[in-house]
OpenMM code with the backbone's topology and positions (N, CA, C; nanometers):
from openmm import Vec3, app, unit

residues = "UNK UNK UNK UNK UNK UNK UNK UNK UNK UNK UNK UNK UNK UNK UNK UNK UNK UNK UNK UNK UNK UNK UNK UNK UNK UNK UNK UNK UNK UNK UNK UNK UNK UNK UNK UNK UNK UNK UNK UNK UNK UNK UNK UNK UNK UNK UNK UNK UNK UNK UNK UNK UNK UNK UNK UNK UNK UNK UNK UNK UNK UNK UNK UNK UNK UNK UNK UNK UNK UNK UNK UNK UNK UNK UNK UNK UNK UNK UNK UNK UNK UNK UNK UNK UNK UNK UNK UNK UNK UNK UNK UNK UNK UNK UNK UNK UNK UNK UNK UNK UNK UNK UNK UNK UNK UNK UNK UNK UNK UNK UNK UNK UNK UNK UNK UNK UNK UNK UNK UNK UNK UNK UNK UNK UNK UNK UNK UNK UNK UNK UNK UNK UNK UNK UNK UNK".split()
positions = [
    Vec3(1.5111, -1.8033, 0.9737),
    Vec3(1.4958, -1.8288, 0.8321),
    Vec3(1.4255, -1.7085, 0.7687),
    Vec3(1.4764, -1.6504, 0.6643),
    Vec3(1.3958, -1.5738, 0.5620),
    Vec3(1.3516, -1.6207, 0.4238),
    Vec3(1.2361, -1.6167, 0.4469),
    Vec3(1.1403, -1.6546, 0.3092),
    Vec3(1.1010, -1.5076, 0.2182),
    Vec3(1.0870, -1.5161, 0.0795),
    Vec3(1.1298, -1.3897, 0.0198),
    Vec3(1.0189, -1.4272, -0.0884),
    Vec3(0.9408, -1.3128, -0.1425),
    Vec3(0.8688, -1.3422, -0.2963),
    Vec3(0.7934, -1.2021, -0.3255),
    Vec3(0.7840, -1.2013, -0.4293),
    Vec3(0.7523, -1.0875, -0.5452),
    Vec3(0.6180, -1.1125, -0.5822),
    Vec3(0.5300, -0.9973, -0.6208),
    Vec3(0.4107, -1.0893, -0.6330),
    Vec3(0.3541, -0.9146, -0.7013),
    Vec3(0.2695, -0.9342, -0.8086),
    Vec3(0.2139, -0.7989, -0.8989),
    Vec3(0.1338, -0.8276, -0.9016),
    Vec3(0.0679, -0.6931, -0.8628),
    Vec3(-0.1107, -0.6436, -0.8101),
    Vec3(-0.1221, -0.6269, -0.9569),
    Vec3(-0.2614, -0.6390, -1.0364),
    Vec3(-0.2781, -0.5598, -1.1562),
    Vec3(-0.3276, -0.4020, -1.1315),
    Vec3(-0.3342, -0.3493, -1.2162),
    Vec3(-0.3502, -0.1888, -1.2110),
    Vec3(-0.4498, -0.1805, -1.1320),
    Vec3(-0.4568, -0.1184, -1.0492),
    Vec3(-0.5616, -0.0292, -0.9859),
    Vec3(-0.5862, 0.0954, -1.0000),
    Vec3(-0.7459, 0.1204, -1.0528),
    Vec3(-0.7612, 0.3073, -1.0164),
    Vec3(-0.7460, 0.3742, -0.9044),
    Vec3(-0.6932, 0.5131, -0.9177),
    Vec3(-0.6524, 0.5871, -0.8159),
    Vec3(-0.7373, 0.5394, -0.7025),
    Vec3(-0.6869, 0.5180, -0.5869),
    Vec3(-0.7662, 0.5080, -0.4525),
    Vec3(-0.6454, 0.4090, -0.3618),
    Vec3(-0.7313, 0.3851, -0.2775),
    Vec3(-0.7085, 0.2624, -0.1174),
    Vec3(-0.7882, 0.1778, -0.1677),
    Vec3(-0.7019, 0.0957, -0.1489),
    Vec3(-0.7432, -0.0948, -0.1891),
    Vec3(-0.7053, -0.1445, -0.0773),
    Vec3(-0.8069, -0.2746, -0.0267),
    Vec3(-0.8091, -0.3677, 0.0801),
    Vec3(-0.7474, -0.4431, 0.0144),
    Vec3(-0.5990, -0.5181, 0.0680),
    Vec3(-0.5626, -0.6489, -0.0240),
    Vec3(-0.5060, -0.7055, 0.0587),
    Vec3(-0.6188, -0.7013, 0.1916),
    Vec3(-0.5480, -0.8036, 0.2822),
    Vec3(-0.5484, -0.9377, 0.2541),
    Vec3(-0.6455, -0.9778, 0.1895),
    Vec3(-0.6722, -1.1177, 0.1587),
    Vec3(-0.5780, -1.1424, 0.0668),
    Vec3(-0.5209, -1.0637, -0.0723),
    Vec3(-0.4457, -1.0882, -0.1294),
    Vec3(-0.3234, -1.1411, -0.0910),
    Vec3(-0.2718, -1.1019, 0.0276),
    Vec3(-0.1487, -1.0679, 0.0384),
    Vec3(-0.1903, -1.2332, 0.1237),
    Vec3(-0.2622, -1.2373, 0.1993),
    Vec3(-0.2474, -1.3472, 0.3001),
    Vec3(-0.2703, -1.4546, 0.2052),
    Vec3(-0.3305, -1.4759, 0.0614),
    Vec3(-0.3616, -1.5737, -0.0283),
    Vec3(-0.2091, -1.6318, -0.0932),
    Vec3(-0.1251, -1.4977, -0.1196),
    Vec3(0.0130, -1.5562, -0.1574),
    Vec3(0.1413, -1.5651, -0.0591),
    Vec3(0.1140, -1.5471, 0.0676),
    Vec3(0.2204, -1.6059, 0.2013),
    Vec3(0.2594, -1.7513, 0.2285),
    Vec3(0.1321, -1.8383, 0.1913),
    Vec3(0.1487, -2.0125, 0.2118),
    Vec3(0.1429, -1.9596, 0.3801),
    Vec3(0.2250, -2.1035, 0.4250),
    Vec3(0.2065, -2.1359, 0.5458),
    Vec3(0.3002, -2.0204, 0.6375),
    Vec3(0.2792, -1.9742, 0.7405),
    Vec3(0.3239, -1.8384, 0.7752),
    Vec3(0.3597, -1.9612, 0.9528),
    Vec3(0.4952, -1.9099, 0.9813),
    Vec3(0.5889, -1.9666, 1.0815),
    Vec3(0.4666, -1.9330, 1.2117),
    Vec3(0.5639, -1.9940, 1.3269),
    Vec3(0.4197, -1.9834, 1.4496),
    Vec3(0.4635, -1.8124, 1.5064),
    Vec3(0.5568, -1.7675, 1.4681),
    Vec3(0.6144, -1.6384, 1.5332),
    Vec3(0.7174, -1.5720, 1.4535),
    Vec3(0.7385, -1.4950, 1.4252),
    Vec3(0.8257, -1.4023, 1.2838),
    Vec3(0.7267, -1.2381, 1.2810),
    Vec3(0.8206, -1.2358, 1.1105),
    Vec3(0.7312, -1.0505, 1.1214),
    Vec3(0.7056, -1.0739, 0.9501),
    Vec3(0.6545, -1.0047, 0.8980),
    Vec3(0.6613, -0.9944, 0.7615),
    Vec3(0.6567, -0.8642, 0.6964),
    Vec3(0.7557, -0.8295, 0.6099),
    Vec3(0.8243, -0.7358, 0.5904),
    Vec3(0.7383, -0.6660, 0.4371),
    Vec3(0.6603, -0.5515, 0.4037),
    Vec3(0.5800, -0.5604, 0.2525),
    Vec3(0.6647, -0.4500, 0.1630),
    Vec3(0.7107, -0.4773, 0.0844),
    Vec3(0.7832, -0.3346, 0.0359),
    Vec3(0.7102, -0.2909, -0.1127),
    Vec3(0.6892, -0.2135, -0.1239),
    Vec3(0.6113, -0.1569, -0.2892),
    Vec3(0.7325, -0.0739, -0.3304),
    Vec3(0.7581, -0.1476, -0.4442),
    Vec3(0.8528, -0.0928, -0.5154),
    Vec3(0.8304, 0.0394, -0.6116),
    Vec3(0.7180, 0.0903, -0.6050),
    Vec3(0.7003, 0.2400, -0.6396),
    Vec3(0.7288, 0.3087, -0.5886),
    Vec3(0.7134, 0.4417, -0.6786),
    Vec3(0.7856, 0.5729, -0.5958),
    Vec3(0.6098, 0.6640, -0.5951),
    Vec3(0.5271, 0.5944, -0.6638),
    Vec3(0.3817, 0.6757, -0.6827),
    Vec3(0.2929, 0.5618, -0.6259),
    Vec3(0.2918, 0.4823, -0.5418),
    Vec3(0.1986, 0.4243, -0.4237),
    Vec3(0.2348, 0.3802, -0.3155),
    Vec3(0.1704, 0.3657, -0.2388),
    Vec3(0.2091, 0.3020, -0.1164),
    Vec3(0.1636, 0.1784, -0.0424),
    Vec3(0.1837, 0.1738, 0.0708),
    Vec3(0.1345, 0.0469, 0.1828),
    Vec3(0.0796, 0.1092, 0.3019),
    Vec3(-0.0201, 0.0526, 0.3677),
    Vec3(-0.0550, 0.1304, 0.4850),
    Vec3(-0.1583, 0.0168, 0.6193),
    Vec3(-0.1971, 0.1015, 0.6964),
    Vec3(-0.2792, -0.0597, 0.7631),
    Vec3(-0.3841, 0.0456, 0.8548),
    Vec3(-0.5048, -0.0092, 0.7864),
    Vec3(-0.6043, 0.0999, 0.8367),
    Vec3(-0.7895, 0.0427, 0.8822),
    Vec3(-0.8105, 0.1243, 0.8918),
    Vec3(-1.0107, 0.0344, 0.8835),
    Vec3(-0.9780, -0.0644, 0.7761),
    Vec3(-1.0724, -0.1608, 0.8577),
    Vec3(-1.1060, -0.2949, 0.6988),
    Vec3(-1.2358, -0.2648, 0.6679),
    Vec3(-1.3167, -0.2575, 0.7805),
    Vec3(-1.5013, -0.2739, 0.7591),
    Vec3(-1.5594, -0.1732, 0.6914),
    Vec3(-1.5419, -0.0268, 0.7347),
    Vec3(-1.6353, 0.0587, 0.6406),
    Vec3(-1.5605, 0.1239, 0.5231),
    Vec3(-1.6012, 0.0636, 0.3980),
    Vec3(-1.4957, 0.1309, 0.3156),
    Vec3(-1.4923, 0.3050, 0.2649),
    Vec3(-1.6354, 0.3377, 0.3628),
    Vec3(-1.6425, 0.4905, 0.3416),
    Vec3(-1.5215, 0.5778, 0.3669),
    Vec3(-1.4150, 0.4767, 0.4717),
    Vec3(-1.2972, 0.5323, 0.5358),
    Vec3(-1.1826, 0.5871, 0.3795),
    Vec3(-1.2160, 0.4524, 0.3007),
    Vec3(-1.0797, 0.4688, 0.2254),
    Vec3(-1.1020, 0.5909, 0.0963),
    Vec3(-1.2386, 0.6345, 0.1219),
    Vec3(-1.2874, 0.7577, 0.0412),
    Vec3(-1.2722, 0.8528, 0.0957),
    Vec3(-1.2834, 0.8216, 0.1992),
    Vec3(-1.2400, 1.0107, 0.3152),
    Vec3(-1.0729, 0.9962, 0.2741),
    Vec3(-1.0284, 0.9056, 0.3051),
    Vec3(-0.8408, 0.9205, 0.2599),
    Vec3(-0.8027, 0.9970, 0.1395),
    Vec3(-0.9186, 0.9365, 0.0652),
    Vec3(-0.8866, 0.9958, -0.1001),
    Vec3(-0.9342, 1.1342, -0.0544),
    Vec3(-1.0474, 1.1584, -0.0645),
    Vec3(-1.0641, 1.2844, -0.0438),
    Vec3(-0.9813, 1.3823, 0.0405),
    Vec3(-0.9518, 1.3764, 0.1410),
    Vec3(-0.8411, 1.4449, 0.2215),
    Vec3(-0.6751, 1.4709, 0.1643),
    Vec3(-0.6491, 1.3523, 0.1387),
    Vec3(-0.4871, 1.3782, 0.0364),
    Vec3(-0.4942, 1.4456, -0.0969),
    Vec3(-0.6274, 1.4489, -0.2100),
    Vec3(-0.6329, 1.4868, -0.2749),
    Vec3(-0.6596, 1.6501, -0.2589),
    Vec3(-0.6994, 1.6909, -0.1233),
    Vec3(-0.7437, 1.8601, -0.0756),
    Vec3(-0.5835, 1.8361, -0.0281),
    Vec3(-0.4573, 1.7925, 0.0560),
    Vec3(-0.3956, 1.8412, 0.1113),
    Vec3(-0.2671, 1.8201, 0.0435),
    Vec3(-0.2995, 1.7359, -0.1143),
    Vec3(-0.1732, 1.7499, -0.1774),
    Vec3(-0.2374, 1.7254, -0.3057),
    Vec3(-0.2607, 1.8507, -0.3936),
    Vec3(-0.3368, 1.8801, -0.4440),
    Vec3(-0.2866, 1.8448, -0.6042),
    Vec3(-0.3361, 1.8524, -0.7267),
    Vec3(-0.2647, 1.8625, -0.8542),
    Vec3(-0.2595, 2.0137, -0.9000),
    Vec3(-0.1559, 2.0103, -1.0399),
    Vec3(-0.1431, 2.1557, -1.0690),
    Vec3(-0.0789, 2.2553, -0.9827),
    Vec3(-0.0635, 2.2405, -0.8835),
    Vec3(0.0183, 2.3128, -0.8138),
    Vec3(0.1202, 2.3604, -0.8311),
    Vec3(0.1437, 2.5382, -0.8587),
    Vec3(0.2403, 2.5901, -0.9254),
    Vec3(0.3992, 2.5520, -0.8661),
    Vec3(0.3795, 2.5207, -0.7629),
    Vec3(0.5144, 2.5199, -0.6894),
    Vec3(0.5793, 2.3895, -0.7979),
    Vec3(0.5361, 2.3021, -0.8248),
    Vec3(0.5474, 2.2165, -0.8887),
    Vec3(0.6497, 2.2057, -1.0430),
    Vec3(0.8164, 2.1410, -1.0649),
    Vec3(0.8393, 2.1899, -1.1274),
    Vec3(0.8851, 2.0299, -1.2182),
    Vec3(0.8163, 1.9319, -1.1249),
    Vec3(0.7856, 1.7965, -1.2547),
    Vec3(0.6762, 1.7612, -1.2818),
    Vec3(0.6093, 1.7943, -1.3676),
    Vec3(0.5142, 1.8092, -1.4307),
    Vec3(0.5090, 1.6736, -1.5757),
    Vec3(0.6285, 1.6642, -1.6470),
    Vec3(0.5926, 1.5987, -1.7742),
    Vec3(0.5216, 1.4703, -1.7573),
    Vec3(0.5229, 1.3943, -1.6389),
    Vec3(0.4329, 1.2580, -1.6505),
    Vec3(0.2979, 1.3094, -1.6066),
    Vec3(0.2344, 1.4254, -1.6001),
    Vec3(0.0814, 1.4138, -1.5658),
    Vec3(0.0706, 1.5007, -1.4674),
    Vec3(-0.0260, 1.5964, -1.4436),
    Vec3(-0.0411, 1.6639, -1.3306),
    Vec3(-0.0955, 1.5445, -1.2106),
    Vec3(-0.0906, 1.3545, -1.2276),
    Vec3(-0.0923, 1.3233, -1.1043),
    Vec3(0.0104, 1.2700, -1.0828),
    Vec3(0.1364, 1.2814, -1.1645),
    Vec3(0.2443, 1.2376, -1.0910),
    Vec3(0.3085, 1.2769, -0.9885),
    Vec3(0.3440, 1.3964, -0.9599),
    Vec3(0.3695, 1.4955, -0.8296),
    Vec3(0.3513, 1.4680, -0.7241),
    Vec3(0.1820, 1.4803, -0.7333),
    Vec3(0.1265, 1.4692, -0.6384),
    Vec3(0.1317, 1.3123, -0.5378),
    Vec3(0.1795, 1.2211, -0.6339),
    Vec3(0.1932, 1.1016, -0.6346),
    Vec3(0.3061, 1.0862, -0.5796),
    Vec3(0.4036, 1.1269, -0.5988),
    Vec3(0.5016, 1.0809, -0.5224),
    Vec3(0.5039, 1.1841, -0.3619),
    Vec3(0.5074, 1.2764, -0.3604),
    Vec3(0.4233, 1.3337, -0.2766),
    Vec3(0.3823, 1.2797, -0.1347),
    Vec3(0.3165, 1.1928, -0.1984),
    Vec3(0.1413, 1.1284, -0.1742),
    Vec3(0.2022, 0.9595, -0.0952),
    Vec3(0.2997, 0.9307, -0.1689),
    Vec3(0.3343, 0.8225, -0.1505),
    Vec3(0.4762, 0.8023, -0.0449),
    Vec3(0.5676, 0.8842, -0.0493),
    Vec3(0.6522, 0.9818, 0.0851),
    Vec3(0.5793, 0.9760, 0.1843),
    Vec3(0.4517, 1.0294, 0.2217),
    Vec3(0.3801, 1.0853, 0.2799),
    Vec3(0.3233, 0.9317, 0.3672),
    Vec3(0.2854, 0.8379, 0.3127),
    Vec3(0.2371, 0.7179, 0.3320),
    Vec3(0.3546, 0.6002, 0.3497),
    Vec3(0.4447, 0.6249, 0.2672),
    Vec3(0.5527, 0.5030, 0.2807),
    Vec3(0.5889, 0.3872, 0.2258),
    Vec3(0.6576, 0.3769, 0.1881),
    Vec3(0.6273, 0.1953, 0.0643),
    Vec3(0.6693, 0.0841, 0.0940),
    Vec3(0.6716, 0.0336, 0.2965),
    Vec3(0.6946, -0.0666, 0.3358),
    Vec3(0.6092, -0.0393, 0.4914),
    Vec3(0.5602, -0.2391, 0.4926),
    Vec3(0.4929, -0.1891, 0.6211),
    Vec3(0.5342, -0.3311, 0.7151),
    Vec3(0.5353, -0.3523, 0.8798),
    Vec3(0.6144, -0.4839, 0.9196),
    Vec3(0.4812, -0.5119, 1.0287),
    Vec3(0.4911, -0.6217, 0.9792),
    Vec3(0.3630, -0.6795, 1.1008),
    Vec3(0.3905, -0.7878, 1.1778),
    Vec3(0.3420, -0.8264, 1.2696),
    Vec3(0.3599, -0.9251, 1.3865),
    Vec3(0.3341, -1.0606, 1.2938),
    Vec3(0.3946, -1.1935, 1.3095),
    Vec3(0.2946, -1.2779, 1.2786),
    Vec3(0.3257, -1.3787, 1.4509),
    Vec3(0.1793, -1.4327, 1.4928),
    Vec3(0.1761, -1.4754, 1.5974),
    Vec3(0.0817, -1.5824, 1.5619),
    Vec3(0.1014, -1.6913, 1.6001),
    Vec3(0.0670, -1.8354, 1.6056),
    Vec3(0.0133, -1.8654, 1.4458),
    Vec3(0.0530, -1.8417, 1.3738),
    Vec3(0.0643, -1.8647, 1.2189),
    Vec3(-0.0277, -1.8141, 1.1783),
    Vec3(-0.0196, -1.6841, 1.2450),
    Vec3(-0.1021, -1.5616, 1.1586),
    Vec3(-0.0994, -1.4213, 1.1961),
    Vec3(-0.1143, -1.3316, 1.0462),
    Vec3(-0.0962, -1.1993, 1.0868),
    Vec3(-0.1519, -1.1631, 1.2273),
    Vec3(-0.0820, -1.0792, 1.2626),
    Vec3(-0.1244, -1.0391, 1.4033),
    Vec3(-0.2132, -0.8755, 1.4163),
    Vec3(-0.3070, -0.8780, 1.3269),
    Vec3(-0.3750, -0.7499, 1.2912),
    Vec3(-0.4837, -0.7698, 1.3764),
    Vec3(-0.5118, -0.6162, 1.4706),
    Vec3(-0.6161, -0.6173, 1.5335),
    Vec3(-0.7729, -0.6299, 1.4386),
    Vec3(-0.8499, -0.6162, 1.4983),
    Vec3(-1.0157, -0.6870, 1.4477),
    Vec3(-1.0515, -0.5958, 1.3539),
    Vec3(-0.9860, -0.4671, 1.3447),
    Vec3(-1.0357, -0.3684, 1.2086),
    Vec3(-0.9406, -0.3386, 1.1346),
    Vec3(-0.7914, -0.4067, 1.1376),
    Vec3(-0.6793, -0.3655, 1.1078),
    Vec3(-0.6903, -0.4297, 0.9232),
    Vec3(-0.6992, -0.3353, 0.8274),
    Vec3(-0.6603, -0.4282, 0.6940),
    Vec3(-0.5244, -0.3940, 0.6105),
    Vec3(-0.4663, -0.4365, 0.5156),
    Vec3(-0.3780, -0.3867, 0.4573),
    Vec3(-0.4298, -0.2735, 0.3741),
    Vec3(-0.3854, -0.1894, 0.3040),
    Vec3(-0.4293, -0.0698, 0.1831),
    Vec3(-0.3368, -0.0753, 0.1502),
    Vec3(-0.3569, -0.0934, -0.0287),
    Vec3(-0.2651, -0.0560, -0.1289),
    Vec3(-0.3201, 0.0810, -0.1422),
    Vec3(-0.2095, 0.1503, -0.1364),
    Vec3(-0.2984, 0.3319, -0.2326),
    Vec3(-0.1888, 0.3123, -0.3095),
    Vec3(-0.2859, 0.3416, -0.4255),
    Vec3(-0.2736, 0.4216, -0.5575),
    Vec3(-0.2450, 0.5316, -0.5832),
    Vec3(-0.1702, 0.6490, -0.6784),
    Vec3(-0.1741, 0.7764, -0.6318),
    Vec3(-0.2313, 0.8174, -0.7699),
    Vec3(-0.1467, 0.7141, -0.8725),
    Vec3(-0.1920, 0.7838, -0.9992),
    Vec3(-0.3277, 0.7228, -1.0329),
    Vec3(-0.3533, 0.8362, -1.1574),
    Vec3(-0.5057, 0.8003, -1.1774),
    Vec3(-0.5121, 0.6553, -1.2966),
    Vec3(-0.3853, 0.5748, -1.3272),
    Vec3(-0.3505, 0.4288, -1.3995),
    Vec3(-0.2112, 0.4029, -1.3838),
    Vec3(-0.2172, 0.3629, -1.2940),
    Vec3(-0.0558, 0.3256, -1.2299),
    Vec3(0.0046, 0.1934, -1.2681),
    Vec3(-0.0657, 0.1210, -1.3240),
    Vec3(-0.0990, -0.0099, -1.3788),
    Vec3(-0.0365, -0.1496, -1.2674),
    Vec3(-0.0173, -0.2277, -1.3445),
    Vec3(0.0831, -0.3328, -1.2508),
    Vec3(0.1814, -0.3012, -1.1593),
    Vec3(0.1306, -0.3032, -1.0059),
    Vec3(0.2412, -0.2711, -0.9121),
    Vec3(0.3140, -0.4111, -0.8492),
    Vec3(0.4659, -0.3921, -0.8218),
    Vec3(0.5078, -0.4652, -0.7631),
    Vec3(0.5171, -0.4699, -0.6188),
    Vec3(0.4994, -0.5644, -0.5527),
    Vec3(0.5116, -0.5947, -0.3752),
    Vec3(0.6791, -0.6891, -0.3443),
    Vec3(0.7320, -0.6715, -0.2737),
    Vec3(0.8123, -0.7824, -0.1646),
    Vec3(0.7709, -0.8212, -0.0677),
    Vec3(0.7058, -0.9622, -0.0595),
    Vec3(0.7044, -1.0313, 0.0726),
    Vec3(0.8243, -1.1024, 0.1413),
    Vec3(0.8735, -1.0085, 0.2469),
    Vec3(0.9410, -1.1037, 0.3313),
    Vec3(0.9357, -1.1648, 0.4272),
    Vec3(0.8995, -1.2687, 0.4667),
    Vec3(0.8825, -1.3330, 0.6633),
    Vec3(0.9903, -1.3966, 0.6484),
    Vec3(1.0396, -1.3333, 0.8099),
    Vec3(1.1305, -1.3489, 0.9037),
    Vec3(1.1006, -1.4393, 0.9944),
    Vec3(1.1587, -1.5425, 1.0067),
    Vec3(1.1174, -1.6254, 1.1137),
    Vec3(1.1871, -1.6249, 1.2302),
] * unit.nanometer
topology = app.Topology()
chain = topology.addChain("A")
for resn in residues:
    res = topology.addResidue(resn, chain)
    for name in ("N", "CA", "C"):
        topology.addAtom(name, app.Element.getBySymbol(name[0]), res)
């Protein structure tokens, strides 16, 4: 069986967002064994699955992508939405905009530090859309 639903984050500022809880708040009852499928329908954020506990982690991320894919960058020849759009899609290539996880005995199957991250790329990206799919 496939179960299917749509579900919009409100805007977030540029960064890594924990929304594991989010995501597990709008699943309902999750099968005893399946996968669940997350797709972000942007082309300027992503999905990812990283530290949950110290959120100093999701500031080193920012900091590091922002030194290794930088704004303004002459090479750069789309420019009209913002010197962070670029970098944003970029940024978001780079990261990916679907992620598939285990679910095992009616629940995600994420190890003990494993959380979801929404990243953001732009600096008001506003309302993003998600696809939840579980596969049973």
């Amino acid at each position: 069986m496939i179960l299917q639903k749509e579900i919009t984050l409100d805007g977030f500022r540029r960064g890594y967002h924990l929304i594991t809880r989010t995501i597990m708040d709008n699943l309902g009852d999750l099968p005893d064994k399946g996968l669940l499928h997350i797709l972000v329908k942007h082309t300027s954020a992503a999905i990812a699955l990283n530290e949950n506990a110290d959120p100093s982690v999701r500031i080193d991320f920012g900091r590091f992508m922002d030194k290794m894919v930088s704004e303004n960058d002459p090479l750069y020849t789309h420019t009209l939405e913002g010197s962070d759009d670029m970098p944003a899609h970029l940024k978001s290539s780079l990261f990916g905009q679907s992620l598939t996880i285990p679910i095992t005995n009616h629940r995600l199957n994420l190890g003990i530090w494993q959380g979801i991250y929404f990243c953001e790329f732009r600096n008001n990206g506003g309302p993003r859309t998600l696809v939840l799919t579980i596969f049973s």
